[in-house]
SEDOVEX-58863 format. One record per residue (C-alpha): residue in three letters; x, y negated, z; residue number from 1. Coordinates in Angstrom, 2 decimals. Layout:
% residues N
<site type="Ala" X="X" Y="Y" Z="Z" seq="NUM"/>
...
END
This chain:
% residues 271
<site type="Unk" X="54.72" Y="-23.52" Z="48.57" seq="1"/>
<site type="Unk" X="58.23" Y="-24.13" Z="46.86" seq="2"/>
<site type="Unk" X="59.39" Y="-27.77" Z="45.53" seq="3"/>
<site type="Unk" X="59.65" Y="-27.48" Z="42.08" seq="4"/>
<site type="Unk" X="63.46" Y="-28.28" Z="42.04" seq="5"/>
<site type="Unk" X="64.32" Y="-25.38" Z="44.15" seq="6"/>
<site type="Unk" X="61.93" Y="-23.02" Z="41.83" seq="7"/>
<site type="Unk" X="64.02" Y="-24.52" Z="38.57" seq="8"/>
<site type="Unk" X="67.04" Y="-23.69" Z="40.17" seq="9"/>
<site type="Unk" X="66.29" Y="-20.08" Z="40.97" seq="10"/>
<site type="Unk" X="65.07" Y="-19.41" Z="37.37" seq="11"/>
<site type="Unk" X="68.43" Y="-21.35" Z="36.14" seq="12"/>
<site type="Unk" X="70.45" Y="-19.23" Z="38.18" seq="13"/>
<site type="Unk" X="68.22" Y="-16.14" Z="37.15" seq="14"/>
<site type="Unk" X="69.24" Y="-17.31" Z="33.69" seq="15"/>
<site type="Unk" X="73.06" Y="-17.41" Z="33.74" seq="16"/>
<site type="Unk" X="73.16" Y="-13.78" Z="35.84" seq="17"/>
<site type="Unk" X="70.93" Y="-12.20" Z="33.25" seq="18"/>
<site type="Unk" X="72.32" Y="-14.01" Z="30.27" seq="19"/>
<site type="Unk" X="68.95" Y="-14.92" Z="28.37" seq="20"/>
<site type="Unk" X="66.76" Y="-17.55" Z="28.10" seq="21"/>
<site type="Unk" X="63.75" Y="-16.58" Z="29.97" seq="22"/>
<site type="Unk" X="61.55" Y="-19.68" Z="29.21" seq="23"/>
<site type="Unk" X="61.21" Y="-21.94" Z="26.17" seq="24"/>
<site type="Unk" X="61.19" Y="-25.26" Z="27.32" seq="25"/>
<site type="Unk" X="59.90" Y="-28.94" Z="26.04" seq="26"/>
<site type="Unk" X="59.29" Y="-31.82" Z="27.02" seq="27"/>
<site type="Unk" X="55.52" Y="-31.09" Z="27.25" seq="28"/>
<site type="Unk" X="55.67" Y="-27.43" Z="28.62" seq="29"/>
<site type="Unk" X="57.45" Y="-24.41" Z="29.73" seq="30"/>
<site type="Unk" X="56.30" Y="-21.25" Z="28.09" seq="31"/>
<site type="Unk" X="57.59" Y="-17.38" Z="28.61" seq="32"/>
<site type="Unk" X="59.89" Y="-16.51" Z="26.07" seq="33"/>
<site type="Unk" X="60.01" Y="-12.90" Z="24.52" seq="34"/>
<site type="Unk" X="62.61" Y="-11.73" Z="27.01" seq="35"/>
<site type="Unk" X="60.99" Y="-13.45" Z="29.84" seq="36"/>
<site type="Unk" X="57.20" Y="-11.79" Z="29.24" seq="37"/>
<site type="Unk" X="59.06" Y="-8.44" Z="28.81" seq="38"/>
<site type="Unk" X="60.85" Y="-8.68" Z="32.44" seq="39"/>
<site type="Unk" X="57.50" Y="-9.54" Z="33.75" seq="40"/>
<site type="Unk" X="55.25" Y="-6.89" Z="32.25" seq="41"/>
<site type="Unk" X="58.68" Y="-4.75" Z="33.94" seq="42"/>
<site type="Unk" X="58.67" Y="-6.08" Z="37.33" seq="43"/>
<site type="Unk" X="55.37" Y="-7.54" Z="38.09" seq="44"/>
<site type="Unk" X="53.35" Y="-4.02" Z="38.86" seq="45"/>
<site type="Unk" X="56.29" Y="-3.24" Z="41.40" seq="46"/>
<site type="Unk" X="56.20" Y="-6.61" Z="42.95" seq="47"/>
<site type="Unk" X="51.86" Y="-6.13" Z="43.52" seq="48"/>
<site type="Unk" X="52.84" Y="-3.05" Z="44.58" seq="49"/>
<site type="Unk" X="55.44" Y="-4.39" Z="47.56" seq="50"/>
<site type="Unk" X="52.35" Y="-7.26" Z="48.30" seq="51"/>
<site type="Unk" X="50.17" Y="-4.57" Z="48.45" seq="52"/>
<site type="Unk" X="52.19" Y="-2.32" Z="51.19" seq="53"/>
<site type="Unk" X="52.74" Y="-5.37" Z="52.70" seq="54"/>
<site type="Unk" X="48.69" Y="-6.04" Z="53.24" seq="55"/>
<site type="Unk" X="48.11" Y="-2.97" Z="53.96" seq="56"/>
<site type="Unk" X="50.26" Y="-2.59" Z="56.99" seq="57"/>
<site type="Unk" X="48.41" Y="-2.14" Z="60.49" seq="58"/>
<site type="Unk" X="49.41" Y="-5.18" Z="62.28" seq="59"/>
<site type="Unk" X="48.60" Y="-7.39" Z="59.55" seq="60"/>
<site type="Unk" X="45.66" Y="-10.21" Z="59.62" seq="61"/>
<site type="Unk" X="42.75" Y="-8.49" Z="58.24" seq="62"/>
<site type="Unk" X="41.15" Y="-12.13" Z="57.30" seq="63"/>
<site type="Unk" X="41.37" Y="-11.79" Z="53.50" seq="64"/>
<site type="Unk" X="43.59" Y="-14.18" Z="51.72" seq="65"/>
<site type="Unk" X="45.46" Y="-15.27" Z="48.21" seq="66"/>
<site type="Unk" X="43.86" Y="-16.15" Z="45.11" seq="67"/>
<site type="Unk" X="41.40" Y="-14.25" Z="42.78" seq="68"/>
<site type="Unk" X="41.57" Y="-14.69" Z="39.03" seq="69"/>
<site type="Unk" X="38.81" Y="-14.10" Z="37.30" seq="70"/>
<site type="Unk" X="37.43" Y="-14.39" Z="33.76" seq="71"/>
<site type="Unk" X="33.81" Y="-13.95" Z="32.24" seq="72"/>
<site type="Unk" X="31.65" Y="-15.64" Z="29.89" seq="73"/>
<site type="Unk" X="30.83" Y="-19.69" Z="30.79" seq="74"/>
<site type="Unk" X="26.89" Y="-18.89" Z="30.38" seq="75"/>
<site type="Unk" X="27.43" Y="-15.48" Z="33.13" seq="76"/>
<site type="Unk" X="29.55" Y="-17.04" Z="35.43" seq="77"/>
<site type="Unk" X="27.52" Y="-20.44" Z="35.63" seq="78"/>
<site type="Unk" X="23.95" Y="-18.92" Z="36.00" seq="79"/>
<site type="Unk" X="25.20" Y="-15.66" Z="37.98" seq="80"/>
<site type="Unk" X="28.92" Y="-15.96" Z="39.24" seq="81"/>
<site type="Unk" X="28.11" Y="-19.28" Z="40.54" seq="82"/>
<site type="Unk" X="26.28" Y="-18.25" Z="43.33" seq="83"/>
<site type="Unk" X="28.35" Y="-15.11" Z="44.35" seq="84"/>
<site type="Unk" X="31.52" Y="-17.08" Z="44.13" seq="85"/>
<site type="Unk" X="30.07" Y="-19.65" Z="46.59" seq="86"/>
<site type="Unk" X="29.12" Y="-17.34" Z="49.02" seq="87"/>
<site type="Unk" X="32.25" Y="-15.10" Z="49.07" seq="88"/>
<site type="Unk" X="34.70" Y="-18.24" Z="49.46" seq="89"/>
<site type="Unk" X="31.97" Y="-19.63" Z="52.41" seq="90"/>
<site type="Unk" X="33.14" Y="-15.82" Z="53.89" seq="91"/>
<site type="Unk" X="36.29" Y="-15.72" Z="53.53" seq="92"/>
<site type="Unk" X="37.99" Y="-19.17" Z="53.64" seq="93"/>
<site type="Unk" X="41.80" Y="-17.86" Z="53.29" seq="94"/>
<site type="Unk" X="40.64" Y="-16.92" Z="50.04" seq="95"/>
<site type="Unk" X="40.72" Y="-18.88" Z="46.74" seq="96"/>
<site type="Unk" X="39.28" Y="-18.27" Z="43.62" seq="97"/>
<site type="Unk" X="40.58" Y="-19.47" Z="39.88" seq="98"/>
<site type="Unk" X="37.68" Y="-18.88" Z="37.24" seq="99"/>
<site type="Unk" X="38.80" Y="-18.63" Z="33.43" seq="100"/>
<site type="Unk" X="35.34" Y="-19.19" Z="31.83" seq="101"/>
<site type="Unk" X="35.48" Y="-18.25" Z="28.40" seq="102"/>
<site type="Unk" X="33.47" Y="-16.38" Z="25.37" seq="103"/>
<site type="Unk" X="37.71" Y="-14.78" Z="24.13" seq="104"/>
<site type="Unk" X="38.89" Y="-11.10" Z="24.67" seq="105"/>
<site type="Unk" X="41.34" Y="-12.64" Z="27.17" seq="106"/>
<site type="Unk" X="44.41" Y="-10.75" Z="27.70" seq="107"/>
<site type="Unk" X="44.54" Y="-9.21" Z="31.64" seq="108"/>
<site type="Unk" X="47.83" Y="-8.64" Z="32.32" seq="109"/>
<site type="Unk" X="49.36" Y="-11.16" Z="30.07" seq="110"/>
<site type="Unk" X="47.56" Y="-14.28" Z="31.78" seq="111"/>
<site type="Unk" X="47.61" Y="-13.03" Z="35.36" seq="112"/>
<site type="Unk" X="43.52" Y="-11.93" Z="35.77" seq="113"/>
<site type="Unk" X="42.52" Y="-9.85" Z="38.47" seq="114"/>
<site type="Unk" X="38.75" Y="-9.06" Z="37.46" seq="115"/>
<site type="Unk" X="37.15" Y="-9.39" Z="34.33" seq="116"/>
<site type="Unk" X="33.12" Y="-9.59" Z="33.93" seq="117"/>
<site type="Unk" X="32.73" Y="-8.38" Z="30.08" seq="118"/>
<site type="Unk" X="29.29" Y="-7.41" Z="28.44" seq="119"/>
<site type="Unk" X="29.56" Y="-4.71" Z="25.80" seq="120"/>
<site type="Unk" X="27.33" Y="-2.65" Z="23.57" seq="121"/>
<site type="Unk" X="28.76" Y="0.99" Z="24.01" seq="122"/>
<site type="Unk" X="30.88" Y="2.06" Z="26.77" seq="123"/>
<site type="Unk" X="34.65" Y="0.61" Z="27.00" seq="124"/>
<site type="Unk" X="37.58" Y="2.61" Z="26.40" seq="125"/>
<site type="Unk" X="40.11" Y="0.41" Z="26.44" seq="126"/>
<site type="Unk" X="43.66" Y="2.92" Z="28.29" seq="127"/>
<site type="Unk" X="44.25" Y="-0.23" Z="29.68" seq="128"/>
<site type="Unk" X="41.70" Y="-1.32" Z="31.54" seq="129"/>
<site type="Unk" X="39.91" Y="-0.05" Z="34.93" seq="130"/>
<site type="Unk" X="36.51" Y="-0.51" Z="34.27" seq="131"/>
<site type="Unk" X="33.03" Y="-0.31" Z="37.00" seq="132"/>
<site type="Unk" X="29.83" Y="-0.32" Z="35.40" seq="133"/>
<site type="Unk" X="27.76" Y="-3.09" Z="37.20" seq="134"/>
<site type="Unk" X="24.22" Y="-2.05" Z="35.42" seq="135"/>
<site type="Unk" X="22.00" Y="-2.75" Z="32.37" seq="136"/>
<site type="Unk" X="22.22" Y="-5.52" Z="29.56" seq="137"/>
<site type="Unk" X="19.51" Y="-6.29" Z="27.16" seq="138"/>
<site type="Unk" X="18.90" Y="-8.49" Z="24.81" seq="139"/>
<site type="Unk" X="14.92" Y="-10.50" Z="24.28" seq="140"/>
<site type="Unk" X="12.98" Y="-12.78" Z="22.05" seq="141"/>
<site type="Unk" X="12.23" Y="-15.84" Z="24.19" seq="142"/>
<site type="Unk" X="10.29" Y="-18.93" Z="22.43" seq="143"/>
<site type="Unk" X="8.86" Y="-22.63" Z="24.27" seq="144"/>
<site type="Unk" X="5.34" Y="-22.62" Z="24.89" seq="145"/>
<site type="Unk" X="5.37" Y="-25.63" Z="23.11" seq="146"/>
<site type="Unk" X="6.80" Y="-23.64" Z="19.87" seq="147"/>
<site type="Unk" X="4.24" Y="-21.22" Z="19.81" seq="148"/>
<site type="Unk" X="1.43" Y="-23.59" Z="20.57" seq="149"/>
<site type="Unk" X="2.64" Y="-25.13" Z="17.54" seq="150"/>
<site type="Unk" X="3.53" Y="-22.26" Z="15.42" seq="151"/>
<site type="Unk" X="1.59" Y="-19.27" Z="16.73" seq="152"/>
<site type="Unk" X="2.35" Y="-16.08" Z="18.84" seq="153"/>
<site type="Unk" X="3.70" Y="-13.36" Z="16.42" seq="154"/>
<site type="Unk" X="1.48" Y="-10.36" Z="17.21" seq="155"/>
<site type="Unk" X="4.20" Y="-7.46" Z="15.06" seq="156"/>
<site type="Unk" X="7.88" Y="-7.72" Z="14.33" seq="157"/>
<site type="Unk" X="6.49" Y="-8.38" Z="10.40" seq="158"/>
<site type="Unk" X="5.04" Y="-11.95" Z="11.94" seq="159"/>
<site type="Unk" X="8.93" Y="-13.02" Z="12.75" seq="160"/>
<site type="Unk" X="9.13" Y="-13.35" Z="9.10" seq="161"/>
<site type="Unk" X="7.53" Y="-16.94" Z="8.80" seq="162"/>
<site type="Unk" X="9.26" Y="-18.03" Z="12.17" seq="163"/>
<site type="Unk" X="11.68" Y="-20.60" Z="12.78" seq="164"/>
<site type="Unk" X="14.80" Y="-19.17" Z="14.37" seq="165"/>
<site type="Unk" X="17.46" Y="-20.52" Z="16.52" seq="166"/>
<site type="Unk" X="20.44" Y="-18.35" Z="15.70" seq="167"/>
<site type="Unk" X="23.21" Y="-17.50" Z="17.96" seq="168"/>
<site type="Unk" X="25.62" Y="-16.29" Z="15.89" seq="169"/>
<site type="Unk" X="26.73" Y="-13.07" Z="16.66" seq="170"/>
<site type="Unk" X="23.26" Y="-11.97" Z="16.75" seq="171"/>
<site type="Unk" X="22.25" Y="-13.07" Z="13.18" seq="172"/>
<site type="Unk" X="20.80" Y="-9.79" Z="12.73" seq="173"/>
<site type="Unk" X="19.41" Y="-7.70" Z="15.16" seq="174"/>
<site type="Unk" X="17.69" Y="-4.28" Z="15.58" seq="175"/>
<site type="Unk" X="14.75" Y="-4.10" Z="18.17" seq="176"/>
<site type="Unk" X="13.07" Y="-1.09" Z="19.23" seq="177"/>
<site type="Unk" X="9.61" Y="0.02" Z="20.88" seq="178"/>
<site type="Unk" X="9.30" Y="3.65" Z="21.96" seq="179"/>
<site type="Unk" X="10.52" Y="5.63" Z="18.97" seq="180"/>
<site type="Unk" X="10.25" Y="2.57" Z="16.47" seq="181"/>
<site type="Unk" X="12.92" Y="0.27" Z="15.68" seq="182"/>
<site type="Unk" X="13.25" Y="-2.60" Z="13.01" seq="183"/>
<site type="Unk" X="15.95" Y="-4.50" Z="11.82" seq="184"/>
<site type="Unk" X="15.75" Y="-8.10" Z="12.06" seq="185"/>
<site type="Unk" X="17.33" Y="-10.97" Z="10.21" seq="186"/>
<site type="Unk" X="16.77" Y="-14.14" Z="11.32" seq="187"/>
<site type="Unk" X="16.44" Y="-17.52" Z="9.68" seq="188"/>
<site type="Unk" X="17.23" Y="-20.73" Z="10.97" seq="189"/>
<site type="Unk" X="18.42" Y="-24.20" Z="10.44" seq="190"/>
<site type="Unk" X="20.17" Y="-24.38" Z="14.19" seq="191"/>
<site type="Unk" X="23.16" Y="-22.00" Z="14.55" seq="192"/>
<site type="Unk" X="25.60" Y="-21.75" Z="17.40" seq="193"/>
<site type="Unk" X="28.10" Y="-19.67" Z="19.01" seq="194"/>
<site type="Unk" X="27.17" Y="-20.92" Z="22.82" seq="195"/>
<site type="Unk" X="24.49" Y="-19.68" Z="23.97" seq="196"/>
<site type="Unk" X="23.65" Y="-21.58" Z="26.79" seq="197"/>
<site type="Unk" X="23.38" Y="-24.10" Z="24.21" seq="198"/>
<site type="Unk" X="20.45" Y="-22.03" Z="22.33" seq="199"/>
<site type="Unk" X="18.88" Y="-21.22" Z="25.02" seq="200"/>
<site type="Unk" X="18.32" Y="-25.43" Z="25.49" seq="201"/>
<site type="Unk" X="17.12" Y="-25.79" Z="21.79" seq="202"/>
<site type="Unk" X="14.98" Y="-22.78" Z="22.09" seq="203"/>
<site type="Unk" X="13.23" Y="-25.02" Z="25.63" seq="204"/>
<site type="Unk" X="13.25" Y="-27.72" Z="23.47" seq="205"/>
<site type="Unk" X="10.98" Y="-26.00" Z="21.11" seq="206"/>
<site type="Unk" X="13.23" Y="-25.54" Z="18.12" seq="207"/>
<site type="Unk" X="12.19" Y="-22.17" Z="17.27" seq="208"/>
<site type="Unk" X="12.08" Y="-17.97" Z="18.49" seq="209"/>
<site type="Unk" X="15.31" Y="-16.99" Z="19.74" seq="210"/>
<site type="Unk" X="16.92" Y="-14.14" Z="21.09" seq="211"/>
<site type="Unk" X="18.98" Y="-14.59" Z="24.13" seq="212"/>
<site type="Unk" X="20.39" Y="-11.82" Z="27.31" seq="213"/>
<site type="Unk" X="17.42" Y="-11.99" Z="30.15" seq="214"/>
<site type="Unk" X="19.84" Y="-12.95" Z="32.30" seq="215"/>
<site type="Unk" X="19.97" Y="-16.11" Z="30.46" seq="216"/>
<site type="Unk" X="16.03" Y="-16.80" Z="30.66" seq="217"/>
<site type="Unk" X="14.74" Y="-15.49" Z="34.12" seq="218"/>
<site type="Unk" X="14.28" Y="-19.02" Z="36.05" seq="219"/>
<site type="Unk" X="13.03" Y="-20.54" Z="32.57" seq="220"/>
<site type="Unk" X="10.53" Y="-17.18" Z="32.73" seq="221"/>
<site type="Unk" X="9.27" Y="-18.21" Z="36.32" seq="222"/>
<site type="Unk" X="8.72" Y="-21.92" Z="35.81" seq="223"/>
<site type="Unk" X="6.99" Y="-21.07" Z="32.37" seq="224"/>
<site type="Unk" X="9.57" Y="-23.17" Z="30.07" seq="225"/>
<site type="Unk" X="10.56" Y="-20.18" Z="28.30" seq="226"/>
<site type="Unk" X="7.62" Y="-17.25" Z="26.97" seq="227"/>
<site type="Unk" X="9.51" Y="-13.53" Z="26.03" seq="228"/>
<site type="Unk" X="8.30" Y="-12.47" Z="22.54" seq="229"/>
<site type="Unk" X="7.18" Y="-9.53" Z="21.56" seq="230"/>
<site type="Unk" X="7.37" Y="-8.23" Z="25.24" seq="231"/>
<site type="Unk" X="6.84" Y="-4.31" Z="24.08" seq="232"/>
<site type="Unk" X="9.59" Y="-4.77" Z="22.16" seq="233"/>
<site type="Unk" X="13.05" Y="-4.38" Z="23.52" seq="234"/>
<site type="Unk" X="16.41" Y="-6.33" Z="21.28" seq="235"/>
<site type="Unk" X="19.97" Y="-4.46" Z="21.72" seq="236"/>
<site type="Unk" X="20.47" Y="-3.18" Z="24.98" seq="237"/>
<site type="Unk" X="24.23" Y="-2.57" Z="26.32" seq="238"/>
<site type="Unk" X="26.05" Y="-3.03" Z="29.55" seq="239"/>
<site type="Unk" X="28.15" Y="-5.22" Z="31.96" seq="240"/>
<site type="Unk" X="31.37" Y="-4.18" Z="33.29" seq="241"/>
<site type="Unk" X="33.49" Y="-5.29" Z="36.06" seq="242"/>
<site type="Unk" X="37.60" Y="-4.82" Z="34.10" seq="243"/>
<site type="Unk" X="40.91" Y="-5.08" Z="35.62" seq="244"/>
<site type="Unk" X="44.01" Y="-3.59" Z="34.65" seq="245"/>
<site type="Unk" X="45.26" Y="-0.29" Z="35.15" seq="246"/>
<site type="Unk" X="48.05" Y="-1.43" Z="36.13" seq="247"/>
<site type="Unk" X="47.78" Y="-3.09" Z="38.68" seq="248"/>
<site type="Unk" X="46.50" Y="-1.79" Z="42.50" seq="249"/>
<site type="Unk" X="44.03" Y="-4.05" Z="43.70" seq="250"/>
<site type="Unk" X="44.87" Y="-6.23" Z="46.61" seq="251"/>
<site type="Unk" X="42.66" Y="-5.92" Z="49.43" seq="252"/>
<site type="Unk" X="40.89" Y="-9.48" Z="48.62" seq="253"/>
<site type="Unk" X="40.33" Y="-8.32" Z="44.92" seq="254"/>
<site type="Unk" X="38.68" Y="-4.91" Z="45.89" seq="255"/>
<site type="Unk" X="36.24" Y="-6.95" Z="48.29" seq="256"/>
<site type="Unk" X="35.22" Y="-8.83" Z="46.13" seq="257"/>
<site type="Unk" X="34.60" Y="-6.47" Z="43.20" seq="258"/>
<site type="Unk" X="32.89" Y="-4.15" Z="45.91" seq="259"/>
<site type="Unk" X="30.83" Y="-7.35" Z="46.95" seq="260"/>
<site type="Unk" X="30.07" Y="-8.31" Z="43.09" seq="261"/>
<site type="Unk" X="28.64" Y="-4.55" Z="42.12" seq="262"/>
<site type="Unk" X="26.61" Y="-4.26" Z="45.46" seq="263"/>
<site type="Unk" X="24.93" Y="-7.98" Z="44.92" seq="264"/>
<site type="Unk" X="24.46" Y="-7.29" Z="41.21" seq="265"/>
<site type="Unk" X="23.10" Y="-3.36" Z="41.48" seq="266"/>
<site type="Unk" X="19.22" Y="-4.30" Z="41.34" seq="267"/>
<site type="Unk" X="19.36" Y="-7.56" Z="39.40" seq="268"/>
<site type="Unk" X="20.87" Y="-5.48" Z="36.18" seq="269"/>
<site type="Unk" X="19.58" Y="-1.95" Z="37.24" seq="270"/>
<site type="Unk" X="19.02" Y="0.53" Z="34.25" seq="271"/>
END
């Protein structure tokens, strides 16, 4: 709530005392420079810390307020964040929440995120990182019911063979499993993308067997747009993780809302 003059002239001033340059500047941005990111990796735990004390101090306004940054994948946040995050700002209104949607290993404590929602396939062990286990991901074969009117229902995992695939492309190949069976998978297809919101629109459209998180395909399920494949048969299961820093002690409005995410999403991704 500072005019940007008087912020200049503090980091000028900040400058001179210190005797570095603390941020490259152009005409088109300002950017840390080496010196500056290292005094703020330094200082920026103890200055959390101070808001922290400060929040947590008995006579203080117990309405929760300040920003939340938060990062997770677009498809995620849109189809499951959306709704949370709507609710939680309708609850709280001093609080304000900034949403870095993206499919990158974004760096925590380098671009200011409080909570990360990450998917992985074995359990994280990143020193770095804090992280909750919010519950179960796995992986299906979803297809239209146009596409299989069309091409036929595949009745074994050897019937995928002569499928059309819509490939997103991390999972080119895939293992699936059925009690104590598992086959490997390699699909084949003339489509290929690395969003997979955008499959999961080709697939609707017909375009061939895909294999998506059910996350991704439970309203399509309902309304009948999208059929699951193979249903005995389960693709790559791993997990979804609520990450934040180690570093940093979680303000009061950041722990309610992690607490709030894990308790809403407990029985939608239960084990």
């Amino acid at each position: 709530s500072l005019p940007k003059s008087t912020i200049s002239r503090n980091i000028a001033r900040l400058e001179s005392e210190l005797g570095v340059r603390l941020f490259q500047r152009s005409t088109r941005q300002v950017t840390l420079s080496a010196e500056g990111a290292t005094l703020y990796d330094r200082v920026s735990p103890n200055a959390r810390a101070i808001d922290q004390a400060l929040a947590d101090l008995p006579d203080q306004d117990r309405e929760l307020r300040g920003s939340i940054r938060i990062t997770a994948p677009a498809d995620f946040a849109a189809i499951v964040l959306s709704e949370l995050v709507t609710h939680f700002v309708a609850r709280h209104p001093g609080v304000t929440i900034d949403l870095v949607l993206s499919y990158r290993l974004v760096d925590l404590v380098r671009e200011g995120i409080d909570l990360a929602v990450r998917g992985a396939l074995r359990p994280l062990v990143d020193s770095s990182l804090s992280a909750k286990k919010i519950g179960a991901m796995q992986f299906h074969l979803f297809a239209s019911p146009e596409y299989l009117a069309r091409a036929g229902t595949p009745k074994t995992p050897a019937d995928l063979r002569a499928h059309e695939w819509v490939i997103f492309r991390p999972q080119v190949s895939a293992t699936i499993f059925s009690g104590g069976r598992k086959v490997e998978l390699e699909g084949k297809g003339r489509i290929v993308t690395d969003d997979v919101t955008f499959a999961r629109e080709v697939i609707r459209q017909g375009a061939g067997i895909g294999l998506m998180p059910s996350f991704l395909a439970e309203e399509d399920l309902k309304d009948g747009r999208l059929v699951r494949v193979l249903p005995k048969w389960i693709a790559q299961a791993g997990a979804l993780y609520v990450v934040s820093p180690t570093t940093k002690q979680l303000p009061k409005r950041v722990a309610a809302f992690r607490g709030y995410l894990l308790e809403m999403l407990a029985s939608r991704f239960k084990e």
